[in-house]
TIRO-2110 file (N, C-alpha, C; in Angstrom, 1 decimal):
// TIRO-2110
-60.1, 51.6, 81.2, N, 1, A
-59.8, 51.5, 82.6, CA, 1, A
-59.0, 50.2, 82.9, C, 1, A
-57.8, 50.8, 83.6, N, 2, A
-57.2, 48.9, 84.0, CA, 2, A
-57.1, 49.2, 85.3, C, 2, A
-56.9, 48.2, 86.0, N, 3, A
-57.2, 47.5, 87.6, CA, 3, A
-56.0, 46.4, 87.5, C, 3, A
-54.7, 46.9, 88.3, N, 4, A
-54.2, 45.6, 89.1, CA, 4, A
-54.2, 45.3, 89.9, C, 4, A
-54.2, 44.2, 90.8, N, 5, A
-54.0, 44.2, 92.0, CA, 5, A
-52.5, 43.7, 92.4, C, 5, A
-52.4, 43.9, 93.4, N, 6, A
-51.5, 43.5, 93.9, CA, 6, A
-51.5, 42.4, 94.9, C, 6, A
-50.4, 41.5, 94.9, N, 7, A
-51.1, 40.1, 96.0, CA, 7, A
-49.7, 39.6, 96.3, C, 7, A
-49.3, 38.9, 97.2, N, 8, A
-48.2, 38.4, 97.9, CA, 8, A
-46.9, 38.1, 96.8, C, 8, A
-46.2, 38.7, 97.0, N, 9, A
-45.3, 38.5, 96.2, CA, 9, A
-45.0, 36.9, 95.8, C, 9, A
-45.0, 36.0, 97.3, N, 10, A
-44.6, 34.9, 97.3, CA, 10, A
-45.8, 34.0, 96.5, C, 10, A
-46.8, 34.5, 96.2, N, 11, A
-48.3, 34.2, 95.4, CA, 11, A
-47.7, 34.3, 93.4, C, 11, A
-47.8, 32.7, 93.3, N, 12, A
-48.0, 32.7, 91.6, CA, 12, A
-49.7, 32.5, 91.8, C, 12, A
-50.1, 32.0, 90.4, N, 13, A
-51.6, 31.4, 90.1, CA, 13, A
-51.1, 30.1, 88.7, C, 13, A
-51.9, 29.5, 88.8, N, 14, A
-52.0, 28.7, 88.0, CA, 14, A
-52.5, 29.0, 86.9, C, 14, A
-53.4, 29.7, 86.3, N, 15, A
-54.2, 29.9, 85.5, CA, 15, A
-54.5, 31.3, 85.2, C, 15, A
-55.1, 31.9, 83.9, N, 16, A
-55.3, 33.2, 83.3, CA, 16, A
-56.6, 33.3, 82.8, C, 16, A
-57.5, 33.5, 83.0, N, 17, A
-58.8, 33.7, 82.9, CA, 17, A
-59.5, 34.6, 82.5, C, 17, A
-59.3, 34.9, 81.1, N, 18, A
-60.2, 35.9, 80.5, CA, 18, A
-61.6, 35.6, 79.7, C, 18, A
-62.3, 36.7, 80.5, N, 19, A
-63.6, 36.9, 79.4, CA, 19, A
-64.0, 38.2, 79.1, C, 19, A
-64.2, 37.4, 78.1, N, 20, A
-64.1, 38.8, 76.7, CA, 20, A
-65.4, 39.1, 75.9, C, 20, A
-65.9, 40.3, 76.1, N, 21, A
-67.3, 41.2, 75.5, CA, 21, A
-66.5, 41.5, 74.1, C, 21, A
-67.7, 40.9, 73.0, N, 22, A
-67.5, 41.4, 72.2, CA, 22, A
-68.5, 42.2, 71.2, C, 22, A
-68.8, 43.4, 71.4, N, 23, A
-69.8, 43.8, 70.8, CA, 23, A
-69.4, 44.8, 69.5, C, 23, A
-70.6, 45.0, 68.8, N, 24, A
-71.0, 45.6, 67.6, CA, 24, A
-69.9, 44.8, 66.4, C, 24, A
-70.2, 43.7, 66.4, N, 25, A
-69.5, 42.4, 65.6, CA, 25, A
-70.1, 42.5, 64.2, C, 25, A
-69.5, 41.9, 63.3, N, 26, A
-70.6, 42.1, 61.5, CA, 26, A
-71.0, 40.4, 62.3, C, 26, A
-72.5, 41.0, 62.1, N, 27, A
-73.5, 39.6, 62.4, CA, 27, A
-73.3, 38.3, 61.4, C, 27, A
-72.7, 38.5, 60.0, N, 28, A
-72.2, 37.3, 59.2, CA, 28, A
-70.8, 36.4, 59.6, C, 28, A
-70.3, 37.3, 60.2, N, 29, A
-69.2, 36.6, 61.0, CA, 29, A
-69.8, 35.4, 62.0, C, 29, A
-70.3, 36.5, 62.9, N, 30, A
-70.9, 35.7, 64.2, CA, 30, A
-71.9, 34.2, 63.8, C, 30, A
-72.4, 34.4, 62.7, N, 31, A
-73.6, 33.0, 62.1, CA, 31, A
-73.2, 32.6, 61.4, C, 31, A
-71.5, 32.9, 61.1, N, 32, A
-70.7, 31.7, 60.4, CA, 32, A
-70.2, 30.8, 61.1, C, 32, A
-71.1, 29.4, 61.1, N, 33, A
-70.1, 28.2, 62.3, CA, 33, A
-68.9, 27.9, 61.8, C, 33, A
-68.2, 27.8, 60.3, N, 34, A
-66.9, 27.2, 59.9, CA, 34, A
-66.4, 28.8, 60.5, C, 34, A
-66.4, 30.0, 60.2, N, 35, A
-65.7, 31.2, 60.0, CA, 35, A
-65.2, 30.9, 61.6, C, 35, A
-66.5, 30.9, 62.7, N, 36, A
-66.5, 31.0, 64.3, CA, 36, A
-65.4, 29.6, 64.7, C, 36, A
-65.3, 29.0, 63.7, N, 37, A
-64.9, 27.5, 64.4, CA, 37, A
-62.8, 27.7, 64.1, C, 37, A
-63.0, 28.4, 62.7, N, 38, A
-61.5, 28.8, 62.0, CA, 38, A
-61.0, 29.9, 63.0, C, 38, A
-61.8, 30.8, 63.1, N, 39, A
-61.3, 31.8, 64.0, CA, 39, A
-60.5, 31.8, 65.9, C, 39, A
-61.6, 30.5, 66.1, N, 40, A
-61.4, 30.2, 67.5, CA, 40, A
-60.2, 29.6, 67.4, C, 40, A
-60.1, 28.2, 66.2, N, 41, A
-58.8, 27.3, 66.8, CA, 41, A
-58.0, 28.2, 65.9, C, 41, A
-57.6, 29.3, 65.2, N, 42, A
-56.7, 30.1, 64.6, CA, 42, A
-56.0, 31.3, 66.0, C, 42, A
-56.9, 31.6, 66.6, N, 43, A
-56.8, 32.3, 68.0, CA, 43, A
-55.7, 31.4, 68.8, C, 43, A
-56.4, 30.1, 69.0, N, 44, A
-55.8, 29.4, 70.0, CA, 44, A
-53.9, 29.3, 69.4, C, 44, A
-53.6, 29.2, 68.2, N, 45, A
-52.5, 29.0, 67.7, CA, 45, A
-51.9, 30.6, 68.0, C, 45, A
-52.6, 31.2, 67.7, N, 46, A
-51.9, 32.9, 67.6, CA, 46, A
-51.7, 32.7, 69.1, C, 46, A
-51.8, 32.2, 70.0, N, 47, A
-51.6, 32.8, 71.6, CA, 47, A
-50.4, 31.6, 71.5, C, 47, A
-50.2, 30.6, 70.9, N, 48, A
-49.0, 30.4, 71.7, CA, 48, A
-49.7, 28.3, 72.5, C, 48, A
-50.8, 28.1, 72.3, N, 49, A
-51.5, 27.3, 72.8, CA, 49, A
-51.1, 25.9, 71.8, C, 49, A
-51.5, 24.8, 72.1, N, 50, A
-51.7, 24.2, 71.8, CA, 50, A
-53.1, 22.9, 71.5, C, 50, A
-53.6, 23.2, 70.1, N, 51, A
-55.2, 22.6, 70.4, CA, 51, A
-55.2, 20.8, 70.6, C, 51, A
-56.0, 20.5, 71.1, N, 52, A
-56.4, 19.0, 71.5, CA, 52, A
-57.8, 18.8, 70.4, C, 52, A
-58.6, 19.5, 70.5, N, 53, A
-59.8, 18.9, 70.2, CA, 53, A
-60.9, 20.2, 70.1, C, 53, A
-61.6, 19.6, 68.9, N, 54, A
-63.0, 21.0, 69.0, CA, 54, A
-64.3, 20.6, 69.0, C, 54, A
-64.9, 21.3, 69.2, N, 55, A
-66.8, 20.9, 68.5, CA, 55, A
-67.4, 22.4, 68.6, C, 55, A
-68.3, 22.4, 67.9, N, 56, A
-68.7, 23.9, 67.2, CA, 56, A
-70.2, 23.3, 66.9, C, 56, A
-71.7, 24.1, 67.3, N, 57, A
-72.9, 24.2, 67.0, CA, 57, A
-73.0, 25.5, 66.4, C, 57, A
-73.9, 25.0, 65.4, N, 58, A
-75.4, 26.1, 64.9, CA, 58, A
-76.3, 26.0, 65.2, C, 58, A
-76.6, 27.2, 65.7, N, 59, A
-78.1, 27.3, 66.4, CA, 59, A
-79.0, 27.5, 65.1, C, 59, A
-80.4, 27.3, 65.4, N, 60, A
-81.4, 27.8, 64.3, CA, 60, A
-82.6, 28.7, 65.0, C, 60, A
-82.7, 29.8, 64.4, N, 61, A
-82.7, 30.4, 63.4, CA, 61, A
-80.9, 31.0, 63.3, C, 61, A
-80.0, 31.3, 64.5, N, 62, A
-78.9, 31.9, 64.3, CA, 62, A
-78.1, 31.9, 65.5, C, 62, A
-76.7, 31.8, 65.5, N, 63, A
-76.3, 32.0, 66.5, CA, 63, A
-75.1, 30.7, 66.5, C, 63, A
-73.9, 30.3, 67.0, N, 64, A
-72.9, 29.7, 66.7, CA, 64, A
-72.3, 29.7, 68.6, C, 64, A
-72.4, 28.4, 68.8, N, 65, A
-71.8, 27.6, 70.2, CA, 65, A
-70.4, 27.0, 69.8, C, 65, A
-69.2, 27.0, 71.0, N, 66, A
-67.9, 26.3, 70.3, CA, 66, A
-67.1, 26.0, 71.4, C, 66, A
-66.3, 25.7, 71.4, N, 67, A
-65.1, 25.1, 72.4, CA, 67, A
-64.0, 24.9, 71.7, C, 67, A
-62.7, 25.3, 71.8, N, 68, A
-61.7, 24.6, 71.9, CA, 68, A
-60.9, 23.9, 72.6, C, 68, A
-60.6, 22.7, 73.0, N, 69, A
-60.0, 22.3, 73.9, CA, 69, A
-58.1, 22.5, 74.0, C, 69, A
-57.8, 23.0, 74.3, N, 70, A
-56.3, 23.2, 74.4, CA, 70, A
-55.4, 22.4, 75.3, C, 70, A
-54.5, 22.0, 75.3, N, 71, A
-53.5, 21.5, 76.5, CA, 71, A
-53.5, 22.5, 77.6, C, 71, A
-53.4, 23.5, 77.4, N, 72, A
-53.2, 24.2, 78.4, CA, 72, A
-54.6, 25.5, 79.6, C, 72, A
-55.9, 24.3, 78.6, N, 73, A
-57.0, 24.5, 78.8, CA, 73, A
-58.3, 24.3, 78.4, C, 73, A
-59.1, 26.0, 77.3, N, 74, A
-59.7, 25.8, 76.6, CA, 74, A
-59.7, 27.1, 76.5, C, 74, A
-60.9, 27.6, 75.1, N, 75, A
-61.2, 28.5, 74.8, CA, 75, A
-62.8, 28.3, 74.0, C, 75, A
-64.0, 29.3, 74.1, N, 76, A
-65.2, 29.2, 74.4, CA, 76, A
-66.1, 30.1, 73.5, C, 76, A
-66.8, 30.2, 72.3, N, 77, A
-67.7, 31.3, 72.4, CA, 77, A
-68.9, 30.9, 72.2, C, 77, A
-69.9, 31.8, 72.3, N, 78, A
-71.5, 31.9, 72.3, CA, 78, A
-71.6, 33.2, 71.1, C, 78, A
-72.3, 33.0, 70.3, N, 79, A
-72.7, 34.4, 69.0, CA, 79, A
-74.0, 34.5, 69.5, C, 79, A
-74.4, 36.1, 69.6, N, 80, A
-75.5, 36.4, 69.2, CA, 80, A
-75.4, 37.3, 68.0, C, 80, A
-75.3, 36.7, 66.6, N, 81, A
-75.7, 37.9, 65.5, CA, 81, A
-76.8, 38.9, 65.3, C, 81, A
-77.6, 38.1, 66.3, N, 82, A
-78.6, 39.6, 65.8, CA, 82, A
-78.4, 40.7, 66.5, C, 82, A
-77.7, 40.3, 67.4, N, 83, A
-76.8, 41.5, 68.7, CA, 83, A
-75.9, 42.2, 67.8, C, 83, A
-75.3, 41.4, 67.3, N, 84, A
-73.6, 41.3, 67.2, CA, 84, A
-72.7, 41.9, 68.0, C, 84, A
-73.5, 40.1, 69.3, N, 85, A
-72.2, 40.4, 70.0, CA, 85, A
-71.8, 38.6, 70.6, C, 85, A
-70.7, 38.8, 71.1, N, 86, A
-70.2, 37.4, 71.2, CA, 86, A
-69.4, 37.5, 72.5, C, 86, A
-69.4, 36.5, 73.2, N, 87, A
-69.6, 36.3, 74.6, CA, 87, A
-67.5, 35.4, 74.4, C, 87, A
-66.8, 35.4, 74.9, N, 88, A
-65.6, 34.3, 75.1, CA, 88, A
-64.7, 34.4, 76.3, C, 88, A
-64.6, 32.7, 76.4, N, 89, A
-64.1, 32.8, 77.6, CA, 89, A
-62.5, 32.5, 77.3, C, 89, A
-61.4, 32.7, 77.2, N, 90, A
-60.3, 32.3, 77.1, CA, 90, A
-59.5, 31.8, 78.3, C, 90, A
-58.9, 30.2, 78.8, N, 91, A
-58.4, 29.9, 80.1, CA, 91, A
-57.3, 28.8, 79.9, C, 91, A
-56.2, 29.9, 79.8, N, 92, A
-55.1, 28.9, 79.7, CA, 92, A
-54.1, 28.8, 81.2, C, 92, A
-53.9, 28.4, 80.9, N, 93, A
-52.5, 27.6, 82.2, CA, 93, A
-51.2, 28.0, 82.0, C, 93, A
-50.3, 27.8, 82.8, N, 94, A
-49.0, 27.6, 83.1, CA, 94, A
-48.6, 29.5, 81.9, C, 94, A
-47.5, 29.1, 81.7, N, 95, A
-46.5, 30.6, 80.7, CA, 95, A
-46.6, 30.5, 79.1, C, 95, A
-46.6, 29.5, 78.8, N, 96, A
-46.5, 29.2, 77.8, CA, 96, A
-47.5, 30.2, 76.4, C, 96, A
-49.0, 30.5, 76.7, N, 97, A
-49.5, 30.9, 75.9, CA, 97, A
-50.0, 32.0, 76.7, C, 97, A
-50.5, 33.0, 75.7, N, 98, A
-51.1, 34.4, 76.0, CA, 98, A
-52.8, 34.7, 76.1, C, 98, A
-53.2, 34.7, 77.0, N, 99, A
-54.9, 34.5, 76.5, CA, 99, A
-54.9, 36.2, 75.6, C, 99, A
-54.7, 36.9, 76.3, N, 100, A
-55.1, 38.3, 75.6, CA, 100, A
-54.3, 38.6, 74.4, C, 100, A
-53.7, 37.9, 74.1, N, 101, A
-53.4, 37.7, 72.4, CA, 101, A
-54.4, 36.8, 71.7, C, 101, A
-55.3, 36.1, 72.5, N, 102, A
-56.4, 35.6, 71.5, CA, 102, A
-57.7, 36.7, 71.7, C, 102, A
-57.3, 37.0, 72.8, N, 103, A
-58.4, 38.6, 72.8, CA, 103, A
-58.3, 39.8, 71.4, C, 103, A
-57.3, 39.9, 71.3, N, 104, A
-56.7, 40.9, 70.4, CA, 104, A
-57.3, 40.3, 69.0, C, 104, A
-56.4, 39.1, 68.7, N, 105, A
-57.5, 38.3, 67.3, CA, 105, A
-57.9, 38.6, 67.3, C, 105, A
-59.2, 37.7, 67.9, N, 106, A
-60.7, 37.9, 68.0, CA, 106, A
-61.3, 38.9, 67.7, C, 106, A
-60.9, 39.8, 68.5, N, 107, A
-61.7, 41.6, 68.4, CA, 107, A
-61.2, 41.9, 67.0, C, 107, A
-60.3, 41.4, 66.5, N, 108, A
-60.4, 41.5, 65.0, CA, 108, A
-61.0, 41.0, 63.9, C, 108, A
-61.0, 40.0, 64.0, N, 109, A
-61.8, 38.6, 63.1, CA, 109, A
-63.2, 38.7, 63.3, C, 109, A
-63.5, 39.2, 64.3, N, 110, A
-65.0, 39.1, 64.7, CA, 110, A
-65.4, 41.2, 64.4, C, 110, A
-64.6, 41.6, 63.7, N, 111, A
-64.7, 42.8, 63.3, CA, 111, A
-65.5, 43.6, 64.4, C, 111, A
-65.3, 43.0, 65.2, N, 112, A
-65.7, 44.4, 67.0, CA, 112, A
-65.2, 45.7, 66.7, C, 112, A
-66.3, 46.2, 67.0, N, 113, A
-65.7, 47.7, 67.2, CA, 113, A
-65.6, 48.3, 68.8, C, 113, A
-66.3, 47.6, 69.2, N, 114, A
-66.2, 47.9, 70.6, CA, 114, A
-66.0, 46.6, 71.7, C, 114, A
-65.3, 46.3, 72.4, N, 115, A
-64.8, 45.1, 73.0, CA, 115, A
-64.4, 45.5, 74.7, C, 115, A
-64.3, 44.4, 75.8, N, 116, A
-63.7, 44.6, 76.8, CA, 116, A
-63.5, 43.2, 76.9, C, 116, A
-62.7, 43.3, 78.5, N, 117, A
-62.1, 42.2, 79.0, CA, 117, A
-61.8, 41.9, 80.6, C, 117, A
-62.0, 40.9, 81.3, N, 118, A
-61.7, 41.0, 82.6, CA, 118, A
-60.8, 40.1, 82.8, C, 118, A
-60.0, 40.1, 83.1, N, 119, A
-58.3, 38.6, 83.2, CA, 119, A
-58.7, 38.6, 84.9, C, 119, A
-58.8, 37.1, 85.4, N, 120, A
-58.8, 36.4, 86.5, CA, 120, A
-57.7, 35.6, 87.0, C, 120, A
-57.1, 35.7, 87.7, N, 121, A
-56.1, 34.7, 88.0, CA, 121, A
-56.6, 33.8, 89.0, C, 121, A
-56.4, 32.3, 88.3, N, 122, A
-57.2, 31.2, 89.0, CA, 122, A
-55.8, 30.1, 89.6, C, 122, A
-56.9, 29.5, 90.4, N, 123, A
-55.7, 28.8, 91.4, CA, 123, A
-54.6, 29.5, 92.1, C, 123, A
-54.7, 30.6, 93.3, N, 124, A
-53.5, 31.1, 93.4, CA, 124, A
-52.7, 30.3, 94.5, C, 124, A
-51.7, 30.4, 93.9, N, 125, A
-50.4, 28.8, 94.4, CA, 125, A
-49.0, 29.7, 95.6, C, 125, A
-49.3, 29.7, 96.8, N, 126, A
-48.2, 30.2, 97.8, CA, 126, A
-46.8, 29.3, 97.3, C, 126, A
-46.1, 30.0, 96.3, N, 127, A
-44.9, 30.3, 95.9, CA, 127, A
-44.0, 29.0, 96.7, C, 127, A
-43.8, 29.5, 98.5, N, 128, A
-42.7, 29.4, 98.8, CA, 128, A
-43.5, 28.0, 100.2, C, 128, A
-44.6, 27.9, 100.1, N, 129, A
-45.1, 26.5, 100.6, CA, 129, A
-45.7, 25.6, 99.6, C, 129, A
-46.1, 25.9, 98.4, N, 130, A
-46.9, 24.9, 97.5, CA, 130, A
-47.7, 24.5, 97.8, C, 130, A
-48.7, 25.5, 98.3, N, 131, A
-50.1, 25.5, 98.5, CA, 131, A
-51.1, 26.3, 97.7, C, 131, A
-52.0, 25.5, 97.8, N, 132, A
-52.7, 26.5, 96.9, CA, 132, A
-53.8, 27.4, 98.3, C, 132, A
-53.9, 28.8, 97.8, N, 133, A
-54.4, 29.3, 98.6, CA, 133, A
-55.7, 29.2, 98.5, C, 133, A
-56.3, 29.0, 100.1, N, 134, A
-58.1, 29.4, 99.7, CA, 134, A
-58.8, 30.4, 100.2, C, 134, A
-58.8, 30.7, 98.5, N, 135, A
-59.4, 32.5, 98.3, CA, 135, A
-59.9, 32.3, 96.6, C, 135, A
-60.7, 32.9, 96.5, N, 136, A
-61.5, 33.3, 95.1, CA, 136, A
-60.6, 33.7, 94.3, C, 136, A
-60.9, 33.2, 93.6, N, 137, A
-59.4, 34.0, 92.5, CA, 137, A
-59.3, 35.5, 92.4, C, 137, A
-58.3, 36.1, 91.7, N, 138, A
-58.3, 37.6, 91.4, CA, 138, A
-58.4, 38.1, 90.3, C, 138, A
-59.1, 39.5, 90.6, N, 139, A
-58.8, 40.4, 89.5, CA, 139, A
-57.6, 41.0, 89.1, C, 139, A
-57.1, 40.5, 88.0, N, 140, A
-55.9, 40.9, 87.6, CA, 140, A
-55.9, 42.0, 86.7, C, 140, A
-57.1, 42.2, 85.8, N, 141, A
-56.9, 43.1, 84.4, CA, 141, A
-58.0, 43.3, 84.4, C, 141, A
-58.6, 44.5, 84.3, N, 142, A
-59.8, 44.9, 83.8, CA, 142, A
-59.5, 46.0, 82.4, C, 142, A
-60.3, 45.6, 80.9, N, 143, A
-60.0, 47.2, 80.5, CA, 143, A
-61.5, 47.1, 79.2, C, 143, A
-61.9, 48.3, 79.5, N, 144, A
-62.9, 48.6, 78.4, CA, 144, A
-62.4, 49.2, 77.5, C, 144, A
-62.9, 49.1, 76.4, N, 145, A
-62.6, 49.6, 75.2, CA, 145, A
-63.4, 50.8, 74.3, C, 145, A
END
């Protein structure tokens, strides 16, 4: 299912806001912290991003916390392997990089078989006053998989 909206022509946004379901994952992916940590800043490069800074937990008994910090944002996950499923937030800025090209990775790397995604557009910026509007951001992309 996809969902666009439509919104003022004279309306950019500042930001791209995806979060991304990732389920039926191989749970040795998900409780690998180096594999979770390679994967995320290897994502961030495949979109076009550029990384600043990382930090990456292992939980015990299982389970893998992370961040990427990017210039043009960040990118986020949470593992549950015994689910195998994995929770990410992808939030970049400006044109430059693609969040749903690190969606795409991901759902690879993280061997999903089944995945979705909801894209937000945050900050939306009136074009032709350089304002930013105040309104909740939008749904731009919805699609299950």
């Amino acid at each position: 299912m996809e969902i666009t909206n439509n919104f003022n022509v004279t309306d950019e946004h500042l930001g791209r806001h995806v979060l991304a379901e990732f389920y039926d994952c191989d749970p040795n992916i998900l409780n690998n912290k180096d594999r979770i940590e390679n994967n995320m800043v290897d994502a961030a490069i495949e979109c076009g991003a550029t990384v600043v800074q990382k930090c990456f937990h292992m939980f015990s008994p299982f389970g893998v916390s992370g961040v990427v910090i990017i210039a043009e944002s960040h990118l986020s996950v949470h593992t549950w392997p015994e689910l195998g499923y994995a929770a990410v937030d992808l939030f970049t800025c400006g044109n430059k990089c693609d969040p749903k090209v690190a969606y795409e990775f991901l759902k690879k790397k993280f061997n999903s078989k089944n995945a979705s995604f909801t894209q937000l557009n945050r900050g939306i910026l009136n074009h032709e006053t350089m304002q930013l509007t105040h309104k909740t951001f939008e749904l731009a992309q919805q699609i299950n998989a």
